[in-house]
LUMVO-954866 format. One line per field, with one value per atom (N, C-alpha, C): residue number from 1; z, y, x; atom name; residue in three letters. Coordinates in pm, whole numbers, plus 32768, in hexadecimal, padded with zeros to 4 digits. Atoms other than C-alpha are relative to their C-alpha. Last residue first. Layout:
# LUMVO-954866
num NUM	... $
up Z	... $
north Y	... $
east X	... $
atomo CA	... $
residuo ALA	... $
END
This chain:
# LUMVO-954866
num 185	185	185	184	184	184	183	183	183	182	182	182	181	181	181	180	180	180	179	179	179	178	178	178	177	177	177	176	176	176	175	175	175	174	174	174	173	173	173	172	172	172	171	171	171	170	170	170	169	169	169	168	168	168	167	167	167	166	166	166	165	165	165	164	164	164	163	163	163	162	162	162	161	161	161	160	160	160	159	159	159	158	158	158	157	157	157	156	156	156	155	155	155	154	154	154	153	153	153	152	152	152	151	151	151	150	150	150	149	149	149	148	148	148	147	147	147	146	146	146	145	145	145	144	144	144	143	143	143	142	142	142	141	141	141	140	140	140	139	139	139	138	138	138	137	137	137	136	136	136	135	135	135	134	134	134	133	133	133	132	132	132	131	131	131	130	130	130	129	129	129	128	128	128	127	127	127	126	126	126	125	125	125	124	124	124	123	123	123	122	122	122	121	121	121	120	120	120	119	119	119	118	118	118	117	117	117	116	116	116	115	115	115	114	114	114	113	113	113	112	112	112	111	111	111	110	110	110	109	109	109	108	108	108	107	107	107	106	106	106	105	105	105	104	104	104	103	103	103	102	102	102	101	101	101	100	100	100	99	99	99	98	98	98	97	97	97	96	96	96	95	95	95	94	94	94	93	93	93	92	92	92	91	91	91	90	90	90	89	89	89	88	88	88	87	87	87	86	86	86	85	85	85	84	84	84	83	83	83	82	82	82	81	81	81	80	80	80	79	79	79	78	78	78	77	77	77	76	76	76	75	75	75	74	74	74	73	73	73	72	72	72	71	71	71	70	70	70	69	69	69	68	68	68	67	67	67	66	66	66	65	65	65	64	64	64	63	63	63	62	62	62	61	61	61	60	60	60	59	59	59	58	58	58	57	57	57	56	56	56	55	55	55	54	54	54	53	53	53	52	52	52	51	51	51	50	50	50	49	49	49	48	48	48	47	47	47	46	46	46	45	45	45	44	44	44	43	43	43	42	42	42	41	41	41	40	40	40	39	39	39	38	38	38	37	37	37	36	36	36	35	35	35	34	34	34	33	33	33	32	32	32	31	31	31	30	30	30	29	29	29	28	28	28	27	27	27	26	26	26	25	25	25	24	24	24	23	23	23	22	22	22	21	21	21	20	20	20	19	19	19	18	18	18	17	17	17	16	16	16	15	15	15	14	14	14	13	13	13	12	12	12	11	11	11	10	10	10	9	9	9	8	8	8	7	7	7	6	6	6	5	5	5	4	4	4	3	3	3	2	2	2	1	1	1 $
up 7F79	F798	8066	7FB8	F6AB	8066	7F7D	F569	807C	7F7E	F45A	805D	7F7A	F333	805A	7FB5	F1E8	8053	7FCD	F134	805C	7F8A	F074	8034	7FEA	EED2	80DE	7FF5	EE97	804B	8056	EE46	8001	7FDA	EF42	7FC4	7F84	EF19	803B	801A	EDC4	8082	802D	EE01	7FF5	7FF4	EF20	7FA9	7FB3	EED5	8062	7FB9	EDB4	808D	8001	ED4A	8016	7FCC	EDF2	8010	7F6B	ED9B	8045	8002	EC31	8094	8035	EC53	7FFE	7F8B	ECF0	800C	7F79	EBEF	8070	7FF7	EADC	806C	8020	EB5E	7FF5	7FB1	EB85	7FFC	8048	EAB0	806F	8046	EB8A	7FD5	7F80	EBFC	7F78	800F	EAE8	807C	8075	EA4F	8019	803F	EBA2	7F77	7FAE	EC25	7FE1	8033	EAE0	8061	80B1	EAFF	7FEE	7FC5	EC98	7F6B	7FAD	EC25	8036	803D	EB23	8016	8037	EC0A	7FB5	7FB0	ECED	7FA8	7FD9	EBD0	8072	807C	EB66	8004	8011	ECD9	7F83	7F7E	ED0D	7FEF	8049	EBAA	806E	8066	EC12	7FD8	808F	ED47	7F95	8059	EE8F	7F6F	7F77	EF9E	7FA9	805D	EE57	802A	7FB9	EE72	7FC5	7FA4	ED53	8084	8004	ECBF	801A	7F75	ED03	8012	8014	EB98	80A5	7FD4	EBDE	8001	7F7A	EC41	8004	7FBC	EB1C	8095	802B	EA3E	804F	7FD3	EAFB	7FC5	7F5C	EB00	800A	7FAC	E980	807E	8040	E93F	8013	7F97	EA0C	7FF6	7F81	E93A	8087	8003	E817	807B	800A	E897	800B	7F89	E93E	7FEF	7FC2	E81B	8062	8050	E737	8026	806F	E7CA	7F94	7FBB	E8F5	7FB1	7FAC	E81B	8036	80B4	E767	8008	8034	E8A3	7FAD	8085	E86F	8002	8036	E9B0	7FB9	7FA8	E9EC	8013	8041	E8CA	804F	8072	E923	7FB2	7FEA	EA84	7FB5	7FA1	EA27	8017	8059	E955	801C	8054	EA3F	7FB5	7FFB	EB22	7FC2	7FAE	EA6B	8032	8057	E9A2	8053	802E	EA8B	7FBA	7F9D	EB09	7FEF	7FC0	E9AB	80B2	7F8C	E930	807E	7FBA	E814	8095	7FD8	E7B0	806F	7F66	E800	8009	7F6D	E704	806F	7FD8	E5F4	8065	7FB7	E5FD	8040	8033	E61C	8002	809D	E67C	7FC9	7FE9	E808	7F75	7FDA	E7BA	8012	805E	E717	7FE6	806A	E80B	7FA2	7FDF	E91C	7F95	8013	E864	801C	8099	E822	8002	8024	E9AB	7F5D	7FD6	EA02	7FBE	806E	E8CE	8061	807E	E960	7FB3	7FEF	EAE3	7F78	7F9F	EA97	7FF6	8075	E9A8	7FFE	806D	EABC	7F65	7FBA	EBA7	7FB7	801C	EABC	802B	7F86	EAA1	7FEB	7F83	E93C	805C	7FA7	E7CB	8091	801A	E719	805E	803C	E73A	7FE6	7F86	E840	7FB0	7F8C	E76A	8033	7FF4	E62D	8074	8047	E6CA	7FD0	7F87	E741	8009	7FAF	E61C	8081	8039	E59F	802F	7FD1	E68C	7FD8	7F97	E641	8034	8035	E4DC	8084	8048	E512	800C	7FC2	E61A	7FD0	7FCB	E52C	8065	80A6	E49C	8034	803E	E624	7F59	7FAD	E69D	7FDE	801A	E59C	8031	8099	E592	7FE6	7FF1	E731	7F59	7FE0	E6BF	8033	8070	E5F2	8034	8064	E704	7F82	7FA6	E7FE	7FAE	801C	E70D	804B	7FD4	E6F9	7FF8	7FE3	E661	804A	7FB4	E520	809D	7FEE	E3DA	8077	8028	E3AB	800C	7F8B	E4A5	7FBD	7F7C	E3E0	8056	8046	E2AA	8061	801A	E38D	7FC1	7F6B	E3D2	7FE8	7FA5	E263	806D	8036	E16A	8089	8044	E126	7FDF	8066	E1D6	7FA0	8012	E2B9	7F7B	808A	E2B7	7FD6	8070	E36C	7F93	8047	E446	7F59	8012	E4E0	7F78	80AB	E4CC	7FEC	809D	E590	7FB6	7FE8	E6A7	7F4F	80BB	E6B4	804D	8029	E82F	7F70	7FCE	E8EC	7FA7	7FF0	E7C9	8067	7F9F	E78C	7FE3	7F8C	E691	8070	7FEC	E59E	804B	8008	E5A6	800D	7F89	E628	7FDD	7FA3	E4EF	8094	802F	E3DF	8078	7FEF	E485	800A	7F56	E481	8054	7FE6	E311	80AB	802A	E2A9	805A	7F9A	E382	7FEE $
north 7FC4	E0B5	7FF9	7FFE	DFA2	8063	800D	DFED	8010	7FB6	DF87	800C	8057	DED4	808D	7F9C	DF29	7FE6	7F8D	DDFD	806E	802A	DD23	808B	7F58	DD37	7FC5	7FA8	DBB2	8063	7F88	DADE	806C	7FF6	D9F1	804A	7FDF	D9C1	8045	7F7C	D994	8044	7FD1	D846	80AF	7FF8	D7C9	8064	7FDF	D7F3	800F	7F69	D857	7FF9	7F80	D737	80A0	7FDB	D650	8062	7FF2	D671	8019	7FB6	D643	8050	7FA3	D53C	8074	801C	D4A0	803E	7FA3	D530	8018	7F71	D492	8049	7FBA	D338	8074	8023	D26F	808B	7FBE	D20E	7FF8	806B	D1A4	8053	805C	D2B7	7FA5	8075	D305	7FD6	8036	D439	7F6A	802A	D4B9	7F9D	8080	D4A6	7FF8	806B	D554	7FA8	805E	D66B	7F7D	801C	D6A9	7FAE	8083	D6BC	7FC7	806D	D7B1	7F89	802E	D871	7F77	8099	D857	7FEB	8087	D917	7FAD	804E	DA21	7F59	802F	DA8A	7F98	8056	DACC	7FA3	8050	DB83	7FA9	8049	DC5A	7F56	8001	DCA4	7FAA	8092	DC66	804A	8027	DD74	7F7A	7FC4	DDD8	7FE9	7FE7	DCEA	8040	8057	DCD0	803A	808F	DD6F	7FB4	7FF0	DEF9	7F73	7FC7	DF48	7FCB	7F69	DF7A	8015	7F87	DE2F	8071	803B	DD7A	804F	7F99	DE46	7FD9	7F61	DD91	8064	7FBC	DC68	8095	802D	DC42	8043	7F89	DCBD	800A	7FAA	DBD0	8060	7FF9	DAAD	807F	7FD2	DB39	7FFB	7F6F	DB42	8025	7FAD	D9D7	80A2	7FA4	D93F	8053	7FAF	D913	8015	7FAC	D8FB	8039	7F9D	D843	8078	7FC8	D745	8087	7FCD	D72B	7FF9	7F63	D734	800D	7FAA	D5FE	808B	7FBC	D5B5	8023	7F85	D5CD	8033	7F7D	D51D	8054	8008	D3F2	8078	7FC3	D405	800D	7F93	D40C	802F	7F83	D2FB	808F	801B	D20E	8078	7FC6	D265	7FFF	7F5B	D232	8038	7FC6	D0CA	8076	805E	CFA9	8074	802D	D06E	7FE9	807C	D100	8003	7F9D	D25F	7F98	7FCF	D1E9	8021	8039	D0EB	8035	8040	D1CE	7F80	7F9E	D2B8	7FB2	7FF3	D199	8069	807C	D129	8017	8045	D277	7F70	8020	D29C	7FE9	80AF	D296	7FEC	8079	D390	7F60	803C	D459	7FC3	8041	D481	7FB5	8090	D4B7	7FB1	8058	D5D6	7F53	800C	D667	7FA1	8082	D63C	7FF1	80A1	D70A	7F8C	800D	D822	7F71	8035	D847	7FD5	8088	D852	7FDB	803B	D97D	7F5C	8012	DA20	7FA7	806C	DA0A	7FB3	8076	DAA9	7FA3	8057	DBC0	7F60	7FE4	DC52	7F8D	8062	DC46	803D	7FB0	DC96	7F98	7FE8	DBB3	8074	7F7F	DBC8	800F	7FC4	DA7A	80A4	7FFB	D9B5	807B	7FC2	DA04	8011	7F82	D9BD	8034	7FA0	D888	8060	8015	D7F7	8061	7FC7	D846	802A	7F4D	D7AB	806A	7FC9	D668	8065	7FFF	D660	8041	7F65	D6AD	7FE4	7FA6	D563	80B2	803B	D470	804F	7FDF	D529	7FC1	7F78	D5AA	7FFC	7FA8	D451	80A5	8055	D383	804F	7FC0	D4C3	7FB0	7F98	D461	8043	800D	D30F	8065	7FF6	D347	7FE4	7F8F	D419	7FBB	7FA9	D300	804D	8072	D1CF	806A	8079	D2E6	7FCF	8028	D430	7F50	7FE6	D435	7FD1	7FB7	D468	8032	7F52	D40E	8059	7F95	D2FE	8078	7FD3	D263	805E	7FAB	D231	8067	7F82	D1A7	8074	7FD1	D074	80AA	803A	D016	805F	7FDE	D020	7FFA	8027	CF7C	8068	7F89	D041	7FD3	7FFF	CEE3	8089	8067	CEA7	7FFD	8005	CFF7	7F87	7F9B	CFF6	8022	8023	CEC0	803A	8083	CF1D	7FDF	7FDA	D025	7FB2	7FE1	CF5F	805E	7F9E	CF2E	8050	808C	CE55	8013	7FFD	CFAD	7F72	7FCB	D00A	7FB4	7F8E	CEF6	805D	8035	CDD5	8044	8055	CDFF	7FD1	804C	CF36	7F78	7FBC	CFE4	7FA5	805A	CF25	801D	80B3	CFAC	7FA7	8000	D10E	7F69	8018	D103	800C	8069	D0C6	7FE7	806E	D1C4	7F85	7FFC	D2C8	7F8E $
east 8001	1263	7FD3	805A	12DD	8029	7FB1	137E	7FA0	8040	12D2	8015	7FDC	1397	7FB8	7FB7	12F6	8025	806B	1278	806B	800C	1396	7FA9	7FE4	138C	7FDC	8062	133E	803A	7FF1	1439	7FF4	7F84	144E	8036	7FE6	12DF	8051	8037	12F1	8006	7F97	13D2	7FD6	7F9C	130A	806B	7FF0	1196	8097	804B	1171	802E	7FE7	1242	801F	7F86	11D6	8054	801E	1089	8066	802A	10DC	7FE1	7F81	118E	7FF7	7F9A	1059	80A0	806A	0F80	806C	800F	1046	7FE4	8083	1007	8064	8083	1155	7FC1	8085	1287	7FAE	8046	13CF	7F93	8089	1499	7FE0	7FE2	15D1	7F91	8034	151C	807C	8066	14CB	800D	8015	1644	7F5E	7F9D	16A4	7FCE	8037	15AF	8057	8096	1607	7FCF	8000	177C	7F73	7FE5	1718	8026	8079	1654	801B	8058	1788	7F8B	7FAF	186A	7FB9	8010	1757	807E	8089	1751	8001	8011	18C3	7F98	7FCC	18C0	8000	803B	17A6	8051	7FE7	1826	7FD8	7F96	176A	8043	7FC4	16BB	8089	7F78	1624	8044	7F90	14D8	8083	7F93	141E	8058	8041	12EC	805D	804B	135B	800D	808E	1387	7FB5	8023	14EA	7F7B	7FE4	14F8	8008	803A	143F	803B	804A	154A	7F7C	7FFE	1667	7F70	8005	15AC	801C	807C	1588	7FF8	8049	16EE	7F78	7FD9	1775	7FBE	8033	16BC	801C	808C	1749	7FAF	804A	1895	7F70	7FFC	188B	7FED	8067	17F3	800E	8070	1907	7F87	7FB0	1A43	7F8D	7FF2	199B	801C	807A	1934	7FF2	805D	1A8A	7F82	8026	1B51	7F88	7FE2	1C0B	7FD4	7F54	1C12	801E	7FD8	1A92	80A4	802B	1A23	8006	7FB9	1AE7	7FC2	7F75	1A7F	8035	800B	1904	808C	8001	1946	7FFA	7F8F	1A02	7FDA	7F8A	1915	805A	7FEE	17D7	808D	7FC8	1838	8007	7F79	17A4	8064	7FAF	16AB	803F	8048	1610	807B	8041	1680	7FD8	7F83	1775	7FD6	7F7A	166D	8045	802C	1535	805D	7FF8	15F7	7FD3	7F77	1618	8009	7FBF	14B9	808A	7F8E	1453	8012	8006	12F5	805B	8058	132F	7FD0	7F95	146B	7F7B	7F75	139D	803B	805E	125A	8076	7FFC	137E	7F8A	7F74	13EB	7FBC	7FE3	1291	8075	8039	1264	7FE5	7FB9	1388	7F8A	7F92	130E	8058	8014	11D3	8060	8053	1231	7FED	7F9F	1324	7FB1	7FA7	1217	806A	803F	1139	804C	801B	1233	7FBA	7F68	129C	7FE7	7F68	1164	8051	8034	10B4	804A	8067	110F	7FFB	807A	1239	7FB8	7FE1	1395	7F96	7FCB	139E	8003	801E	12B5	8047	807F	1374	7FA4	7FEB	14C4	7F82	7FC2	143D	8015	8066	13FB	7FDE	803F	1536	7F89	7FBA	15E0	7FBF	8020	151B	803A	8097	1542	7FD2	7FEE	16CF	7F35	806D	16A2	800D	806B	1738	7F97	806C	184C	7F74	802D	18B6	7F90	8053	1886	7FDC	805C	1955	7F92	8027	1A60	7F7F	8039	1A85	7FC1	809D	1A95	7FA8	805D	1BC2	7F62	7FD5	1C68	7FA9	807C	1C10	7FD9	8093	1CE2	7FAA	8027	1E01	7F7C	7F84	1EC4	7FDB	8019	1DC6	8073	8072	1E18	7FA5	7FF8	1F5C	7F90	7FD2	1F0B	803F	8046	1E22	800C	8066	1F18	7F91	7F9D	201F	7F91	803F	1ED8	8062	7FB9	1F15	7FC9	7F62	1DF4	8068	7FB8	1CAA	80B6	8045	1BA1	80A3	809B	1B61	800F	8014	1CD6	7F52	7FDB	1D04	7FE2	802E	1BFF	806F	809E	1C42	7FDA	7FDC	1DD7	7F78	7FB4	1D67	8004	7F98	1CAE	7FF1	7FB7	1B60	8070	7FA2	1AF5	8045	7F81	1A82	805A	7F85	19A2	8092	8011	18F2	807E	7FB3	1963	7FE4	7FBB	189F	800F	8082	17B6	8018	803B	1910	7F87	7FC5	19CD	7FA8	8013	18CB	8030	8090	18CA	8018	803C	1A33	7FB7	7FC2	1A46	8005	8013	1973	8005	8066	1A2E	7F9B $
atomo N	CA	C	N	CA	C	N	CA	C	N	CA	C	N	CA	C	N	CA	C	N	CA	C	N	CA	C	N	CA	C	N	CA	C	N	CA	C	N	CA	C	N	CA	C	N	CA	C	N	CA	C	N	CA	C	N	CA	C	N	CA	C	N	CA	C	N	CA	C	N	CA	C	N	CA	C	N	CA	C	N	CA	C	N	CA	C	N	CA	C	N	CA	C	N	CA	C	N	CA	C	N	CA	C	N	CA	C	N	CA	C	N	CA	C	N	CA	C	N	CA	C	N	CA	C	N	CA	C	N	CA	C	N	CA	C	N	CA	C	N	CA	C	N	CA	C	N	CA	C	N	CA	C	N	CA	C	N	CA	C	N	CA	C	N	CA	C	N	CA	C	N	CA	C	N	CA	C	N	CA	C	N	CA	C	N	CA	C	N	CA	C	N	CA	C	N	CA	C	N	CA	C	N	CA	C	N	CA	C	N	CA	C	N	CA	C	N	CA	C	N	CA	C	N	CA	C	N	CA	C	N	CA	C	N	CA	C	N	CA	C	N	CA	C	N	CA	C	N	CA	C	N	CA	C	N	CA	C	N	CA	C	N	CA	C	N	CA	C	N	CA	C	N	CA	C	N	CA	C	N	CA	C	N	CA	C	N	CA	C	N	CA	C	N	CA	C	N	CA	C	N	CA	C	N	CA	C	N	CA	C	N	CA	C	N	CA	C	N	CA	C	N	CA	C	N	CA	C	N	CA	C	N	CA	C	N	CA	C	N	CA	C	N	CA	C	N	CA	C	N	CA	C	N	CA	C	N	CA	C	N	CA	C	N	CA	C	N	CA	C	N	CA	C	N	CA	C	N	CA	C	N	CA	C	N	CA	C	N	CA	C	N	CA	C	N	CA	C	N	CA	C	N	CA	C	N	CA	C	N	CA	C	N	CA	C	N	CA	C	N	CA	C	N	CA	C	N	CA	C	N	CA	C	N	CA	C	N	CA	C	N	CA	C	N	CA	C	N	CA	C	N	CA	C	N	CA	C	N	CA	C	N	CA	C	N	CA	C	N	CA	C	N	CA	C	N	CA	C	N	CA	C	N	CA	C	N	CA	C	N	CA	C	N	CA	C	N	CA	C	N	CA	C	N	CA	C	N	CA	C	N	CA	C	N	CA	C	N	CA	C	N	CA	C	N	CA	C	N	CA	C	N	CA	C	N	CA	C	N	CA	C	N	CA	C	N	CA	C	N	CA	C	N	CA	C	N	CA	C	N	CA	C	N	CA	C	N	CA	C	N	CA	C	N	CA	C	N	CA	C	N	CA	C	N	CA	C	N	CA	C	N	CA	C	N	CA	C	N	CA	C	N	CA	C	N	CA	C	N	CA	C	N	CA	C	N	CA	C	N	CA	C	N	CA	C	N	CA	C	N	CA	C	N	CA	C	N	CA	C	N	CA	C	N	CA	C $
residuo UNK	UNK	UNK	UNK	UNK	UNK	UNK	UNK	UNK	UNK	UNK	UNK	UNK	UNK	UNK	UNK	UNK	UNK	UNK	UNK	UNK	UNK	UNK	UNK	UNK	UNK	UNK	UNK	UNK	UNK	UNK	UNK	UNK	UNK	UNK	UNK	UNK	UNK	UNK	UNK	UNK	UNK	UNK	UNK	UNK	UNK	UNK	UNK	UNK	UNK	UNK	UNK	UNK	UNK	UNK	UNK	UNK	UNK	UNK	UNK	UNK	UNK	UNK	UNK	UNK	UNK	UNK	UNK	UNK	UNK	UNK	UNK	UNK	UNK	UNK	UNK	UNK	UNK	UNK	UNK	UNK	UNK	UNK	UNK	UNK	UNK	UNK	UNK	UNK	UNK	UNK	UNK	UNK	UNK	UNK	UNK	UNK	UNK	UNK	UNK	UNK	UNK	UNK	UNK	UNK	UNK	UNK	UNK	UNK	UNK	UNK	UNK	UNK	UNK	UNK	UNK	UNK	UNK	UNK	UNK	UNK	UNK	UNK	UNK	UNK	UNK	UNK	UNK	UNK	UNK	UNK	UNK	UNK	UNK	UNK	UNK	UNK	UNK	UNK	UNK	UNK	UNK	UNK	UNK	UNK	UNK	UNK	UNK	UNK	UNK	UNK	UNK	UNK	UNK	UNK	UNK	UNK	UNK	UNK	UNK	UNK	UNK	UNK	UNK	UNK	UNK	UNK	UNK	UNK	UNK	UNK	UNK	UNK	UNK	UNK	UNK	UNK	UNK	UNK	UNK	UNK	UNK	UNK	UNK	UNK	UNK	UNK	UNK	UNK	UNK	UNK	UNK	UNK	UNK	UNK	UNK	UNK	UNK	UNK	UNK	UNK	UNK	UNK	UNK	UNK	UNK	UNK	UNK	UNK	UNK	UNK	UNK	UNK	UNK	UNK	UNK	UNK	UNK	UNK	UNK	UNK	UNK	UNK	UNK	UNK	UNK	UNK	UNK	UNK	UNK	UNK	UNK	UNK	UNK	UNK	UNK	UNK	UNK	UNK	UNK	UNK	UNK	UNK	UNK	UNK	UNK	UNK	UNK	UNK	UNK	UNK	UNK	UNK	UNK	UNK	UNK	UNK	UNK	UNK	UNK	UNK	UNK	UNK	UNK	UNK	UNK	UNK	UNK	UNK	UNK	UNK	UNK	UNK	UNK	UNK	UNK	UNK	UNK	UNK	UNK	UNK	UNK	UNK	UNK	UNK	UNK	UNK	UNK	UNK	UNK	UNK	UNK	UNK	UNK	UNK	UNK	UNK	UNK	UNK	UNK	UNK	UNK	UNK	UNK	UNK	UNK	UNK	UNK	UNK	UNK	UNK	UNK	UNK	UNK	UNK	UNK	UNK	UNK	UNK	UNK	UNK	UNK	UNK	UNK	UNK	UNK	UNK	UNK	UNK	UNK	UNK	UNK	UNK	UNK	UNK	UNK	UNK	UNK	UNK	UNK	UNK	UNK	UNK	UNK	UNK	UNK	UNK	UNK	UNK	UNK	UNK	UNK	UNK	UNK	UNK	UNK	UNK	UNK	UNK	UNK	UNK	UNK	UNK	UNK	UNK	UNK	UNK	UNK	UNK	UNK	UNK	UNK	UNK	UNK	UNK	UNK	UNK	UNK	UNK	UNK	UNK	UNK	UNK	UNK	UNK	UNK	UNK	UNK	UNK	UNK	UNK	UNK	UNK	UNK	UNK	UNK	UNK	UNK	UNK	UNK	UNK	UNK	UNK	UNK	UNK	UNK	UNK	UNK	UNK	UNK	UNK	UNK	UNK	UNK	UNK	UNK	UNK	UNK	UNK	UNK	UNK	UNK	UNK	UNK	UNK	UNK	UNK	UNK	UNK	UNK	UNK	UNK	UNK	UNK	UNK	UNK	UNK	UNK	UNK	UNK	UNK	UNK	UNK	UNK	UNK	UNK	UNK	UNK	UNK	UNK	UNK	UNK	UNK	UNK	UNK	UNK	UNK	UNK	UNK	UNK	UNK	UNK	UNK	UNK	UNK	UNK	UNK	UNK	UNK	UNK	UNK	UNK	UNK	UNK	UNK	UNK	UNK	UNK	UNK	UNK	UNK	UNK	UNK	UNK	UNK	UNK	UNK	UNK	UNK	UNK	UNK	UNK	UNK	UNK	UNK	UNK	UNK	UNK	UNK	UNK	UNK	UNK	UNK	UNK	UNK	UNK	UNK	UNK	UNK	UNK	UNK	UNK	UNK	UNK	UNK	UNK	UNK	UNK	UNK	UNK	UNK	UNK	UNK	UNK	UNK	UNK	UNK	UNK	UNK	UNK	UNK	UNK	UNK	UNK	UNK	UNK	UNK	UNK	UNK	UNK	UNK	UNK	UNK	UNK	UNK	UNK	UNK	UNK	UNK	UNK	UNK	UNK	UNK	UNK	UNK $
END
């Protein structure tokens, strides 16, 4: 993983090949692929070891005291604090790099494999307590959030607040438990 840090800070991601990565951690490219089945597959493991801090993170936030929604907003803009302090996360996260990484941690799974429960689990208990919409499934839900978190943490950097704003006002929004419907007499 080392080694295809070194070449990614290098060369970028999309221009690191295998063999990159292999002669950079000094052994044959065959070696690589016992370990992983391709050049995405090792960049999805680059992204998972690299954002365990930030998962984590997150995880506290999101299991903490509070309503759900704040907790929701605190834990997207923790991420994006992360990634704009990483060097190597606001690499993988940058313009030039985002989709590639985004799609390389979305075929593999190994994102999804490890926040999608927890995260489900979240909502669902956030919807029995009233504070989300139910009209959706948890696991439905916890899969666009995480498309919503991913296309935040490849925007460009700008004011907290403003992210913040957005937020509330779009993604929470769309969340939010729906008022009674009133039938007209």
């Amino acid at each position: 993983m080392l080694a295809a840090m070194r070449c990614y800070l290098r060369h970028g991601v999309a221009r690191t090949t295998v063999e990159d990565i292999a002669r950079e951690a000094l052994i044959h490219r065959t070696t690589v692929y016992a370990y992983f089945r391709s050049r995405d597959e090792v960049l999805a493991g680059v992204v998972l070891l690299e954002a365990r801090g930030l998962m984590a993170a997150s995880d506290r936030i999101m299991s903490g005291d509070g309503r759900f929604e704040d907790r929701l907003v605190d834990a997207f803009l923790a991420a994006r604090r992360a990634v704009a302090q990483s060097p190597f996360l606001s690499l993988l996260f940058d313009r030039d790099n985002a989709a590639q990484t985004v799609g390389a941690a979305y075929a593999s799974g190994v994102i999804q494999q490890r926040t999608l429960p927890t995260l489900t689990g979240y909502i669902a208990t956030a919807q029995e307590n009233g504070e989300l919409r139910d009209d959706v499934g948890a696991p439905a839900m916890a899969r666009w959030l995480l498309r919503v978190q991913n296309m935040l943490m490849t925007d460009p950097p700008e004011d907290s607040d403003a992210v913040e704003a957005t937020l509330r006002m779009f993604v929470v929004a769309s969340i939010a438990p729906r008022p009674p419907h009133r039938s007209a007499t």
